[in-house]
C-alpha positions as CSV (number, residue, x, y, z in Angstrom):
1,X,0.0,0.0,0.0
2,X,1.0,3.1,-0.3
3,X,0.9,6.1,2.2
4,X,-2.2,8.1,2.0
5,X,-2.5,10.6,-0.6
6,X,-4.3,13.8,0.9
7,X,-3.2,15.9,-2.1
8,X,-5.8,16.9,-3.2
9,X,-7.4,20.9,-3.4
10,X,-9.1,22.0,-0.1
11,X,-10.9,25.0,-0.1
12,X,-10.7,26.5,3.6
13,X,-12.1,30.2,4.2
14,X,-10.2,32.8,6.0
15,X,-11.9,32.3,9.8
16,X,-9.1,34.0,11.2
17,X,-7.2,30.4,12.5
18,X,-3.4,30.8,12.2
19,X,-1.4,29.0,9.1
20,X,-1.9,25.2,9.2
21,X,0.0,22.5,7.4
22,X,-1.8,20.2,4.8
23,X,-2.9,17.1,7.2
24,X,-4.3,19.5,10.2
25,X,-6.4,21.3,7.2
26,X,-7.4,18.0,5.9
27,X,-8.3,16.8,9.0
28,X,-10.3,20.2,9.9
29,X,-12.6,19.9,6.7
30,X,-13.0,16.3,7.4
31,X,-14.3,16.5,11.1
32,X,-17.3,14.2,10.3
33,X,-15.4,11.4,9.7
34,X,-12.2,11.9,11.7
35,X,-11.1,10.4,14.6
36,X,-7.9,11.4,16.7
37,X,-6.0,9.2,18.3
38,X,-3.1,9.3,21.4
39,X,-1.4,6.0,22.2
40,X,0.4,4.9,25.0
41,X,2.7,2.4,23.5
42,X,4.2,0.6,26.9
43,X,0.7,0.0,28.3
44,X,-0.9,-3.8,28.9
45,X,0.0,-6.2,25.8
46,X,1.6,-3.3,24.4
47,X,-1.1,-3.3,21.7
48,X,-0.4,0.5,21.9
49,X,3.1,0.1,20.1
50,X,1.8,-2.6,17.5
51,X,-0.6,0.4,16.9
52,X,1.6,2.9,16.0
53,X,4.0,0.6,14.2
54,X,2.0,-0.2,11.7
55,X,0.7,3.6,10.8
56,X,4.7,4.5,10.6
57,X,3.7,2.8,7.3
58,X,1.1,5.5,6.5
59,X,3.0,8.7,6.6
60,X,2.1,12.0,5.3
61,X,4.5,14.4,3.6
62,X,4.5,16.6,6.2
63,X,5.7,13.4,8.5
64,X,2.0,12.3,10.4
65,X,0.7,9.0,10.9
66,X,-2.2,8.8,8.8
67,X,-4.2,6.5,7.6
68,X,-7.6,7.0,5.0
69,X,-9.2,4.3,4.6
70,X,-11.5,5.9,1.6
71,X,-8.4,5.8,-0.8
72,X,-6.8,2.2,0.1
73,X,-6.1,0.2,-2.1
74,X,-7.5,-2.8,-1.2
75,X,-10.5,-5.0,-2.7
76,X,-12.5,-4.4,0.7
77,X,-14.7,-1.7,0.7
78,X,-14.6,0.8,3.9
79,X,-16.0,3.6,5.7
80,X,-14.2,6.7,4.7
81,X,-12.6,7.0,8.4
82,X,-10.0,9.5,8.6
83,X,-7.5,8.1,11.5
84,X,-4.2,10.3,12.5
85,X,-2.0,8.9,15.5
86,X,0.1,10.2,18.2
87,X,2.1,8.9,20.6
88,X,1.2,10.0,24.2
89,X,4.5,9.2,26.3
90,X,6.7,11.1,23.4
91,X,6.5,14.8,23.9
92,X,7.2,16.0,20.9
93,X,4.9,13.8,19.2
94,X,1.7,14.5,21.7
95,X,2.4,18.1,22.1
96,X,2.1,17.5,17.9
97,X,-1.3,16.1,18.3
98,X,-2.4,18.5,20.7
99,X,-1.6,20.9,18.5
100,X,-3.5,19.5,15.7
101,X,-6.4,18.9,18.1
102,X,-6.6,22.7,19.1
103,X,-6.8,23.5,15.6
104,X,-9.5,21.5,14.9
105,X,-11.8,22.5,17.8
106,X,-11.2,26.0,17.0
107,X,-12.7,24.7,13.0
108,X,-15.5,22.8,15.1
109,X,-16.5,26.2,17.0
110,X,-17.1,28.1,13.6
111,X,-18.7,25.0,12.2
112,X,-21.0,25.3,15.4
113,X,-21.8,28.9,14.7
114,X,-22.5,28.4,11.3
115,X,-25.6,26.3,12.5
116,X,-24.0,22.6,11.1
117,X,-24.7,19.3,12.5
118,X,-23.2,17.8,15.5
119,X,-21.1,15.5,13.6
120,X,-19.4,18.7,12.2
121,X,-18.5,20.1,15.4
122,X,-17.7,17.3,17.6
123,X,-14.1,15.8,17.2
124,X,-14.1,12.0,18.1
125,X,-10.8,12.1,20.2
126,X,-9.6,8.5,21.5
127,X,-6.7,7.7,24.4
128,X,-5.4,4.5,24.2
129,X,-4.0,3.8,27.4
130,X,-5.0,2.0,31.1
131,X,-7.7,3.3,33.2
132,X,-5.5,5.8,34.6
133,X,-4.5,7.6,31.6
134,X,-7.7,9.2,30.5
135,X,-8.1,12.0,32.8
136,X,-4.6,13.0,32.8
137,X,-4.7,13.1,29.0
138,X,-8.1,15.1,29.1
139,X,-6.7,17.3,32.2
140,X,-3.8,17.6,30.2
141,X,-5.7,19.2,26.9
142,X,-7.3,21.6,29.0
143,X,-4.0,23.2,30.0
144,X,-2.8,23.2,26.2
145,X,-5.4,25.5,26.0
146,X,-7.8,23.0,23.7
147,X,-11.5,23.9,24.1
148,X,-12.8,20.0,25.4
149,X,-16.8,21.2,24.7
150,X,-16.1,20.4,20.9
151,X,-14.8,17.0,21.6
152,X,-16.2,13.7,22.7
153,X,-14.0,11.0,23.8
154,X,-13.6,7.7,23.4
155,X,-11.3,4.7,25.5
156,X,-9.1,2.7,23.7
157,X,-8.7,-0.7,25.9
158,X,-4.7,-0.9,26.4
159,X,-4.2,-1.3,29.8
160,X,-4.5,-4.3,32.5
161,X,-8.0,-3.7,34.1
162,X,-9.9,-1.5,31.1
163,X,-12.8,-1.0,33.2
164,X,-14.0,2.3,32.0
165,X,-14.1,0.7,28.2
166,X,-16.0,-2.1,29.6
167,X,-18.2,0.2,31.6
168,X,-19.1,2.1,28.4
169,X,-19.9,-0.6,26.1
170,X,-16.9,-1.4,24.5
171,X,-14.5,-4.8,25.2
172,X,-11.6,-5.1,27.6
173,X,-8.9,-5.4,25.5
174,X,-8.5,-4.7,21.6
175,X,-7.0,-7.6,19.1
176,X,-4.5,-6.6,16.4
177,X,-1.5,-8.5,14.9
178,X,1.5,-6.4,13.6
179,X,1.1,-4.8,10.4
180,X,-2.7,-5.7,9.9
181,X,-4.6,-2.8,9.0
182,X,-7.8,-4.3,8.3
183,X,-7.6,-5.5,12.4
184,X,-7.1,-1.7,13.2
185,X,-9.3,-0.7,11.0
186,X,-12.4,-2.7,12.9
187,X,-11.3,-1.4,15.7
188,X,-11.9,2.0,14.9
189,X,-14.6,1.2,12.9
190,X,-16.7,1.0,16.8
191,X,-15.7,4.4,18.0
192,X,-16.4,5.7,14.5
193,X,-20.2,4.5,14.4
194,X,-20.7,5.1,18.4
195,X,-23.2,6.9,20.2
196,X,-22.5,10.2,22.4
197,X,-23.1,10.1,25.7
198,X,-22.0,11.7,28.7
199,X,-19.9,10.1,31.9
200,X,-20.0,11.9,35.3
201,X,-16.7,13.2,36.5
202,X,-16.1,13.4,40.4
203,X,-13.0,14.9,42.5
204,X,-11.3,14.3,45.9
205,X,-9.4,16.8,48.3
206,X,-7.5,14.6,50.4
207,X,-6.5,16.6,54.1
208,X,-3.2,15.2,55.8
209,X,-1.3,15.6,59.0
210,X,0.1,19.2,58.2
211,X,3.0,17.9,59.9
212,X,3.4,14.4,59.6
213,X,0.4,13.6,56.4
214,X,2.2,11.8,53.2
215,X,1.0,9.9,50.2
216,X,3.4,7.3,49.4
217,X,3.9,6.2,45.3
218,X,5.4,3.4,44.2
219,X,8.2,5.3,41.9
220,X,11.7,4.0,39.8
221,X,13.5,3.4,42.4
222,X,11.3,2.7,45.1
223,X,8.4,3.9,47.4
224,X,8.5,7.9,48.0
225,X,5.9,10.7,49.3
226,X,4.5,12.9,46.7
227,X,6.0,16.0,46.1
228,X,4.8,18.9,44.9
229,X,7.1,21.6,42.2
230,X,9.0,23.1,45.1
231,X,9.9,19.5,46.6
232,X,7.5,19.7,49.4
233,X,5.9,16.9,50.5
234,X,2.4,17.1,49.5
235,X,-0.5,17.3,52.6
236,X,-3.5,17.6,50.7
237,X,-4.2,15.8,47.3
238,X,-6.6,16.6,45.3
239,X,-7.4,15.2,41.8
240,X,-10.1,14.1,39.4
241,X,-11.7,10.8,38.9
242,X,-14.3,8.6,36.8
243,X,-14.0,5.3,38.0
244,X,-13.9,4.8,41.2
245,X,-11.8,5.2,44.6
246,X,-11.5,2.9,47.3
247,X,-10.0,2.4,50.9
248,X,-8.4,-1.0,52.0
249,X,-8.1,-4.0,51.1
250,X,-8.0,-4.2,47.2
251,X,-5.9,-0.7,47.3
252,X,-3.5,-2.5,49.4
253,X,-3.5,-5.6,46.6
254,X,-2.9,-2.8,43.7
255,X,-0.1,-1.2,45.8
256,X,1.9,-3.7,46.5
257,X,0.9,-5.3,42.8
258,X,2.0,-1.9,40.9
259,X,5.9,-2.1,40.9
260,X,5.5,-6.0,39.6
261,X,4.3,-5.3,36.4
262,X,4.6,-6.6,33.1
263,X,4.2,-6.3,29.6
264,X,1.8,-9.4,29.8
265,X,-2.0,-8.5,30.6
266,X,-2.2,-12.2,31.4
267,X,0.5,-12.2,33.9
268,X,-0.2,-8.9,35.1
269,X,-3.7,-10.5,36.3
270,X,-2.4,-13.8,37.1
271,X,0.7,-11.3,39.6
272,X,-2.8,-9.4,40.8
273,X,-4.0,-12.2,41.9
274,X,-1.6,-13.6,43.3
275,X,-0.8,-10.6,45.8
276,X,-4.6,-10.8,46.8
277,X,-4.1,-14.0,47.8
278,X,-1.3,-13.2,49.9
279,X,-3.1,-10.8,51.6
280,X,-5.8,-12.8,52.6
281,X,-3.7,-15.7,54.2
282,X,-0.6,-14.3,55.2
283,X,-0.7,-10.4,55.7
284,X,-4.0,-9.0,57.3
285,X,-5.5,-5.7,56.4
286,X,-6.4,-3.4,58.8
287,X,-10.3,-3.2,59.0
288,X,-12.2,0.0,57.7
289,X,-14.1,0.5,61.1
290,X,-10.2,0.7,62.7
291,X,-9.7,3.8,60.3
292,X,-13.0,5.8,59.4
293,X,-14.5,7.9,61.8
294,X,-17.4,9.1,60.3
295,X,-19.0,9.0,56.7
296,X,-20.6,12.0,56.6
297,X,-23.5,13.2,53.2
298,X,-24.2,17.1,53.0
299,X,-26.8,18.9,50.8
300,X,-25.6,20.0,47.7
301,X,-26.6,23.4,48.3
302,X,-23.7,25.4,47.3
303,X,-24.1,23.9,43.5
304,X,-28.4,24.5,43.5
305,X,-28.6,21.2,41.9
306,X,-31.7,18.9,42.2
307,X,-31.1,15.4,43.2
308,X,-32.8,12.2,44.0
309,X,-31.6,10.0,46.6
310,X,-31.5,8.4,50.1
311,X,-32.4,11.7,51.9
312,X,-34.2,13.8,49.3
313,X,-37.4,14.6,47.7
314,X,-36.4,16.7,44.8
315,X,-37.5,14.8,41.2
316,X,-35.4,16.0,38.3
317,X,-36.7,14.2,35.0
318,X,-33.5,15.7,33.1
319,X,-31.1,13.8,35.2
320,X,-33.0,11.2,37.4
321,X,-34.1,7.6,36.1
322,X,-37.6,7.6,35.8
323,X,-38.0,4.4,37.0
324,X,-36.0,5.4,40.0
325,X,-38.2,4.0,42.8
326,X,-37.9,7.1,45.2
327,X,-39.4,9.2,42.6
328,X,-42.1,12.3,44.5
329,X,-41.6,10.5,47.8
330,X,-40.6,12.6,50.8
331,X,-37.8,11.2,52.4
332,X,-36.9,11.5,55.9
333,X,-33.8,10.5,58.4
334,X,-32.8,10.9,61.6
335,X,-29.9,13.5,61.3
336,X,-27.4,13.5,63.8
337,X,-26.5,17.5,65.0
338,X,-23.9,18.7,63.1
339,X,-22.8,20.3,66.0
340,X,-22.1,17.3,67.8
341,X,-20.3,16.3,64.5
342,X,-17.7,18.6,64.7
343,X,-17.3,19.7,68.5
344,X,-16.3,15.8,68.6
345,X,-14.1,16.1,65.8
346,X,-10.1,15.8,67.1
347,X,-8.8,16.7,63.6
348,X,-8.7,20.0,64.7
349,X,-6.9,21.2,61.5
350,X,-9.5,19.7,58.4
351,X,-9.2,22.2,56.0
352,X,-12.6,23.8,54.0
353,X,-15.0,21.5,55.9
354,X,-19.2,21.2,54.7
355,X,-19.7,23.3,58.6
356,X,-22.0,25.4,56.8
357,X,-24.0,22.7,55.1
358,X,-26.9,21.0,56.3
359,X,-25.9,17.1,57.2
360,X,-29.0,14.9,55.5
361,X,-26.9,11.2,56.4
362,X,-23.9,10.7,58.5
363,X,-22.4,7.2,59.9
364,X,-20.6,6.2,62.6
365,X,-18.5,3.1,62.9
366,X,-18.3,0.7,65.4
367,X,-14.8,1.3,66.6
368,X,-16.2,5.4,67.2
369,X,-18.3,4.1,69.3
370,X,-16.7,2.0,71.6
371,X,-14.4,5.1,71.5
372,X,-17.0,7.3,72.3
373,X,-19.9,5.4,73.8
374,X,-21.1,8.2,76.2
375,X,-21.0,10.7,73.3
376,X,-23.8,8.6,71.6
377,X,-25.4,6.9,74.4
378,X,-29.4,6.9,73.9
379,X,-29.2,8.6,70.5
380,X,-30.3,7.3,67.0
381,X,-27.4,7.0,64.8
382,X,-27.1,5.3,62.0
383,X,-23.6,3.1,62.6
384,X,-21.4,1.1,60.0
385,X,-22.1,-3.2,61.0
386,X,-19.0,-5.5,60.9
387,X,-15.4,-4.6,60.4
388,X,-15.3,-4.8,56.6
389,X,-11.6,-5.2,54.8
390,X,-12.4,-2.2,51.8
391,X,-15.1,0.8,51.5
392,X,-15.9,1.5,47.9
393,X,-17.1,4.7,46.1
394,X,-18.0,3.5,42.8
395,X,-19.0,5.4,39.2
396,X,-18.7,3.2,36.5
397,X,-20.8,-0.3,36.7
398,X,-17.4,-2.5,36.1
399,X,-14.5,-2.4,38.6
400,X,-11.6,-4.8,39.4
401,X,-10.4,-5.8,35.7
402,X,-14.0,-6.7,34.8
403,X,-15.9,-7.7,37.8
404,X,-19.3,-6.2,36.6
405,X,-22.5,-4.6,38.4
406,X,-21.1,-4.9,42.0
407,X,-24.1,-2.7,43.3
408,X,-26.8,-4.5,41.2
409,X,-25.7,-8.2,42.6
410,X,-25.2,-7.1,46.1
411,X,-27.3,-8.1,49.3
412,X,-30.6,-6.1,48.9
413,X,-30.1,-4.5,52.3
414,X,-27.3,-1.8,53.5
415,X,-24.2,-2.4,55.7
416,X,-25.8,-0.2,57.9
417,X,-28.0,-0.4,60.9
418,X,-29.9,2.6,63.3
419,X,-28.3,2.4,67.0
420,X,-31.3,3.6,70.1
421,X,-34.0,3.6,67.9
422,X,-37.5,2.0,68.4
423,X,-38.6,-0.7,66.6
424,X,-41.0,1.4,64.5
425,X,-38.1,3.5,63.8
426,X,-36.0,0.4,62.7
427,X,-38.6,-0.7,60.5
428,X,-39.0,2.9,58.8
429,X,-35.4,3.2,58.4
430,X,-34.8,-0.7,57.1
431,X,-37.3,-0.2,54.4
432,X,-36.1,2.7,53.3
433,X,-32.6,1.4,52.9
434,X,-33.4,-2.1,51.2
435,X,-35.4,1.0,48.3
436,X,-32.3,2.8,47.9
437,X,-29.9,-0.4,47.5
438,X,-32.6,-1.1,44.8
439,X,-31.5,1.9,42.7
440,X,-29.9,1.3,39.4
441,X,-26.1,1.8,39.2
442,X,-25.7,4.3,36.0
443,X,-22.2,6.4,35.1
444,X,-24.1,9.3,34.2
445,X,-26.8,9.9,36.8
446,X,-24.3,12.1,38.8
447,X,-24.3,9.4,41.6
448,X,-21.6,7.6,43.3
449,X,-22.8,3.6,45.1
450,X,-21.0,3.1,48.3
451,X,-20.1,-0.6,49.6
452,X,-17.6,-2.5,51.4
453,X,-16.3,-6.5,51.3
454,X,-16.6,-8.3,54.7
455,X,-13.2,-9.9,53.9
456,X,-10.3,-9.8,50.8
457,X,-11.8,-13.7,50.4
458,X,-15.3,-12.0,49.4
459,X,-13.7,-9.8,47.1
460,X,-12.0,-12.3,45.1
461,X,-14.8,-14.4,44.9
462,X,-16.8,-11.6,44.2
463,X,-14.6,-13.0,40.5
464,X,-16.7,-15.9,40.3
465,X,-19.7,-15.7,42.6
466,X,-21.4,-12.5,43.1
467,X,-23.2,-11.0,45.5
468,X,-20.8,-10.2,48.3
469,X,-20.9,-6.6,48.2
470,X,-22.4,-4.6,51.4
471,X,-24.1,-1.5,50.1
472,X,-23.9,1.6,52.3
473,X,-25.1,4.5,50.0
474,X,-26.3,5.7,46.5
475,X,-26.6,9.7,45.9
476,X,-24.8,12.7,45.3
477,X,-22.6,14.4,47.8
478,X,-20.6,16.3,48.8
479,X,-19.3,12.9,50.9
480,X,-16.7,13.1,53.3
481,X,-14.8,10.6,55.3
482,X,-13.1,11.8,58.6
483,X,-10.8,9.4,59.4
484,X,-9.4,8.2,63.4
485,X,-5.9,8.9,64.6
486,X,-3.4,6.6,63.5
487,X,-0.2,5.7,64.7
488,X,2.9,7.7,63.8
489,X,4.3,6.5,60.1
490,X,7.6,3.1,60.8
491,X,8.4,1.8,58.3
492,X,8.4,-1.9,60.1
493,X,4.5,-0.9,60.8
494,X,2.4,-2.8,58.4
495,X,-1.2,-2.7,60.5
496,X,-1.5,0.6,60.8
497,X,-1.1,1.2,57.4
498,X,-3.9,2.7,55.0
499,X,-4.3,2.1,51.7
500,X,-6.2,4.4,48.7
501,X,-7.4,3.5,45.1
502,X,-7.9,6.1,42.5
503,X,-9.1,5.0,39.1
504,X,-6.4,1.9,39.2
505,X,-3.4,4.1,40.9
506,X,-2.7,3.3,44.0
507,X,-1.2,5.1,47.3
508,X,-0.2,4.5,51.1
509,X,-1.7,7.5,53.2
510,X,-0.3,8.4,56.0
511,X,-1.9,10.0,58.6
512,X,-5.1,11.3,56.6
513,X,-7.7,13.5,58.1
514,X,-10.3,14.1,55.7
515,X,-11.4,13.1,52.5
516,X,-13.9,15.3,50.2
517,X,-15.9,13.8,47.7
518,X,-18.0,15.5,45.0
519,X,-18.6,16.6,41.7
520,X,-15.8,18.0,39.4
521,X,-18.0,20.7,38.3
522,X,-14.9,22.6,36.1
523,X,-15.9,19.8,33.6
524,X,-19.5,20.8,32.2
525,X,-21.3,20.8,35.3
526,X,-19.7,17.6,36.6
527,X,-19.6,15.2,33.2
528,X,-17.4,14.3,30.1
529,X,-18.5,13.5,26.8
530,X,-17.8,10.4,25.9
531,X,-18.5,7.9,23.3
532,X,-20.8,4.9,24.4
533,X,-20.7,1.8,22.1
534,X,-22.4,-2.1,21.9
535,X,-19.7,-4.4,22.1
């Protein structure tokens, strides 16, 4: 074959956009049928690299990986896809891309203007990575200055777990062999006829010690505390997420699985589980209720959005499932006083805490209460049951490499029970909570689902099984988690330790105080556009 002739005359009117070379105008009168793509090449099976192998046989003159598949040469007919290619880990090559992706949103924003379909001024933009690539690529577009409202983005499988493209209706992992076009080509072929659709995007503000607070990384070289431009050792954390975040057990499996990696998806699973299993039988995890002091759910009243959950008894139609259960029902729940919240609070240096906000659901766990039994004696409060090994904050219906609709097969009840109340009370508050663990888990309904796993032997089998999941929550925040004193940080000191999940990145805190939960609302009101397929 030869490389892709894009020759030919294009006639592009003076809308004031700065000179452009040949394939970013090509590409900019072509938006319809274009698709952008940034690889990571070193991710999973290293798909990534067989990727952009093969289009270093499909160069431009002006030296870009492009492939048309309405001029092949070939005796199969295709869709006229228009696919250019960029590697993400080379800087020079995605600072090339992101170049050529500004240009073309600033062409989709006229288009818009000038009263054209959809399809004329949305750019299909793919990341081919892990999990844990998206939002730094997307984060990372926004600060190139690239206008994201003209773009709609799609997952390209190439990392170990993939949730996210599993979550959205695309497959886990993508097959191509070296040098086979027509494999790459089916593979686009999905993203190319896809539906839009949107994914809600949520962020945490992680508070620390101010004086003793770290998050550990695994890094080259070792384990290290983050550190911020300066080389000051970061005590709060705060970043973006669409997946999911977790405390415990399975963050403490990904931790100590991270530095172990391979080029091999299979052995990178087959490593994963093999760390899990040592946790479970040789190196115990130090139970949620002996870290979390309270779980604490505010009304959203600083955004003025409407929301359906638990505690609530607004109905929006725009954003709420009409078959959503709770629907025009007037919710109520005991609240415990948010003075008492905070007067009891020894983490006398939380940063930007809800104070003002009206608390509509807070938990206690067990080990706060036998810590504070007179504080609580003879009032309702609602109190976490058992000393589960991981609590959960889930977005996307997949999570673990796969392990699908955790929520949906769980125990139709909460892990939660009401302390002092009277049996009428118990009753009220138990069939309200086996409703809301009823709700249907959806990655755009600007809710997050809460659970935990008794044990890190239920969340393996969770694999094979189902149905071990302990549901705590479904519904907007803000959430927080205040978290109990923990021992000073030694290095020998392995029970103490606590371990956090973030979209398949994982971290040691030390020393944590509070963690915020809520909408990212710097990305249209709190969701992405993404591209939503049918396997």
């Amino acid at each position: 074959m030869n490389s892709t002739d894009i020759n030919s005359p294009i006639n592009i009117p003076n809308d004031n956009i700065e000179e452009m070379d040949l394939t970013t105008k090509y590409i900019c009168e072509n938006i319809d049928k274009s698709l952008i793509i940034f690889c990571n090449p070193i991710s999973g099976n290293q798909e990534g690299k067989i990727i952009l192998s093969t289009m270093n046989n499909y160069k431009s003159k002006d030296n870009y990986r492009i492939m048309d598949y309405q001029y092949l040469q070939t005796k199969k007919k295709y869709e006229p896809i228009k696919g250019i290619f960029f590697e993400l880990i080379d800087k020079e090559d995605n600072a090339k891309g992101q170049k050529l992706l500004k240009h073309v949103t600033e062409r989709c924003k006229i288009n818009k203007e000038k009263g054209l379909e959809e399809k004329f001024w949305k750019v299909k933009t793919l990341i081919g990575g892990g999990d844990g690539t998206i939002l730094s690529m997307i984060d990372g577009f926004v600060k190139f200055g690239i206008d994201i409202t003209y773009c709609v983005f799609g997952h390209i499988p190439l990392g170990t777990g993939n949730d996210l493209s599993n979550s959205l209706g695309f497959k886990d992992h993508i097959n191509i062999s070296k040098g086979n076009i027509d494999d790459l080509y089916l593979i686009l072929l999905n993203y190319y006829n896809a539906k839009y659709g949107k994914i809600d995007v949520w962020k945490i503000d992680l508070q620390l010690d101010p004086n003793e607070g770290e998050v550990i990384v695994n890094q080259r070289g070792g384990k290290a505390p983050l550190k911020d431009e300066e080389g000051n050792i970061i005590r709060r954390y705060m970043r973006s997420f669409i997946n999911y975040i977790s405390l415990g057990y399975d963050a403490r499996v990904g931790y100590d699985f991270d530095p172990k990696r391979t080029n091999s998806r299979n052995m990178n699973k087959c490593i994963y589980f093999l760390e899990g299993a040592k946790k479970i039988f040789c190196r115990k995890t130090i139970s949620v209720n002996g870290f979390i002091d309270t779980f604490t759910v505010y009304d959203d009243i600083e955004n003025s959005v409407k929301q359906e959950s638990f505690f609530t008894n607004y109905n929006d139609e725009k954003e709420i499932n009409n078959n959503n259960p709770l629907s025009n029902e007037i919710h109520e729940v005991n609240k415990i006083d948010n003075e008492d919240h905070h007067d009891n609070d020894d983490n006398n240096n939380i940063i930007n805490t809800n104070q003002n906000h009206k608390i509509k659901y807070q938990f206690v766990s067990e080990e706060k209460l036998l810590q504070n039994g007179n504080n609580f004696e003879n009032k309702k409060c609602l109190v976490l049951k058992g000393k589960p090994c991981s609590i959960i904050f889930q977005n996307i219906v997949n999570y673990m490499s796969g392990v699908k609709d955790i929520w949906g097969n769980g125990k139709d009840h909460l892990s939660v029970k009401l302390k002092n109340g009277t049996k009428e009370d118990e009753k009220k508050y138990n069939d309200k909570l086996i409703r809301m663990a009823t709700l249907e888990q959806r990655f755009d309904d600007k809710m997050l689902e809460v659970f935990t796993f008794d044990s890190g032997l239920k969340t393996g089998l969770e694999n094979v099984f189902k149905g071990f999941a302990k549901k705590i929550y479904h519904g907007r925040g803000p959430m927080e988690v205040t978290f109990l004193e923990t021992p000073k940080y030694e290095k020998t000191d392995k029970k103490h330790r606590i371990y956090f999940n973030l979209d398949g990145e994982y971290f040691h805190i030390v020393k944590p105080l509070l963690l915020k939960i809520d909408l990212n609302r710097d990305y249209f009101d709190g969701q992405l556009p993404f591209l939503i397929g049918n396997k």
